[in-house]
C-alpha positions in Angstrom: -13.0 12.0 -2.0 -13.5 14.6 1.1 -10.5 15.5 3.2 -12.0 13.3 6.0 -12.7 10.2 4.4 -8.7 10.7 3.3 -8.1 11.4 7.0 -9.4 8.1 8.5 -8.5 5.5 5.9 -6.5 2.9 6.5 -2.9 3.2 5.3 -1.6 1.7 1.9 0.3 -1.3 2.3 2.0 -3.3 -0.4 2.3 -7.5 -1.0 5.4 -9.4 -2.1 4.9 -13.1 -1.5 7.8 -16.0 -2.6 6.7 -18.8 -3.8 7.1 -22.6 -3.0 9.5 -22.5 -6.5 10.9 -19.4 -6.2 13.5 -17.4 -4.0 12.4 -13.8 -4.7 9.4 -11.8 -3.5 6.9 -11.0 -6.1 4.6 -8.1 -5.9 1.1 -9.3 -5.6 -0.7 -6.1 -5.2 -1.9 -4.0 -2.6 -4.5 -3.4 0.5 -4.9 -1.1 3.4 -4.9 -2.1 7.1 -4.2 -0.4 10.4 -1.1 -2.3 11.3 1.2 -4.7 9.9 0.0 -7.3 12.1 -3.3 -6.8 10.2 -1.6 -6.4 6.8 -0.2 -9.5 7.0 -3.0 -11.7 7.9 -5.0 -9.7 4.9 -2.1 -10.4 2.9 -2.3 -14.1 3.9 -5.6 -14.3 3.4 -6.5 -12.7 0.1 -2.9 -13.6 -1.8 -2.3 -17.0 -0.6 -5.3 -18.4 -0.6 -4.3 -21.5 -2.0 -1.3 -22.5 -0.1 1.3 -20.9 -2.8 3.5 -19.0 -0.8 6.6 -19.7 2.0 6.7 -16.1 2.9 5.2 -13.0 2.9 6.4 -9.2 2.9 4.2 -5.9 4.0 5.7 -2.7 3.0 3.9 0.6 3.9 3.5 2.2 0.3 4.6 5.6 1.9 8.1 4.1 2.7 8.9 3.0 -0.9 11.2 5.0 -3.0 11.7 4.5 -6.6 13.4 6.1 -9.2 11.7 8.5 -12.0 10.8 6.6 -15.1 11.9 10.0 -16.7 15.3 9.6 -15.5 15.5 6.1 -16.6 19.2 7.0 -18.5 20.6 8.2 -15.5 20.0 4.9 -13.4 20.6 2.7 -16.3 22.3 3.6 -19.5 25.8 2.5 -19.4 28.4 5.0 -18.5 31.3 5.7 -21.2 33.6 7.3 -19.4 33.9 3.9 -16.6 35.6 1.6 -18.5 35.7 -1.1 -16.1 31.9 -1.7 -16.8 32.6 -2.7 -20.2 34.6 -6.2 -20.0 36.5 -5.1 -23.8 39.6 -4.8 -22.2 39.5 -8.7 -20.7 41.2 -11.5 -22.7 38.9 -14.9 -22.2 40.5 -18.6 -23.0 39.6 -20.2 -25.9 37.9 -22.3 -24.3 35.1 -19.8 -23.4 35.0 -18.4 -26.9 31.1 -18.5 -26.8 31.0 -15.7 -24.3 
């Protein structure tokens, strides 16, 4: 792609839409537009197409951050030396022996 096609293309947008069941956002996929106004109603128009969404979320793809799959232990693996994340120092009732 030349650097002037880059230049005047619409800006990346991504689509989370909840559905009727659901309380969370789902990513749905993602489009360009000039705005949001314009995201949103091309969001509306090629996600929900059949009425299954309550809401609908535009995000510019340039103002996501994420975290490096390659650092994946650093975000996730459990840390030994914080005990409190570890609940082997509680005592549960009886009652909850299933736990």
């Amino acid at each position: 792609m030349s650097t002037n096609a880059t230049q005047n293309e619409w800006p990346l947008w991504e689509v989370f839409v909840r559905n009727k069941a659901g309380l969370d956002h789902k990513h749905c996929g993602s489009l360009h537009a000039a705005d949001s106004k314009m995201a949103l109603q091309m969001a509306r128009d090629v996600y929900t197409r059949r009425q299954e969404g309550t809401s609908i979320w535009v995000v510019l793809s340039s103002q996501i951050v994420a975290s490096d799959p390659g650092e994946k232990g650093m975000y996730f693996d459990p840390m030994e030396d914080k005990i409190y994340r570890h609940p082997t120092f509680y005592e549960l009732p009886d009652a909850l022996n299933h736990m």
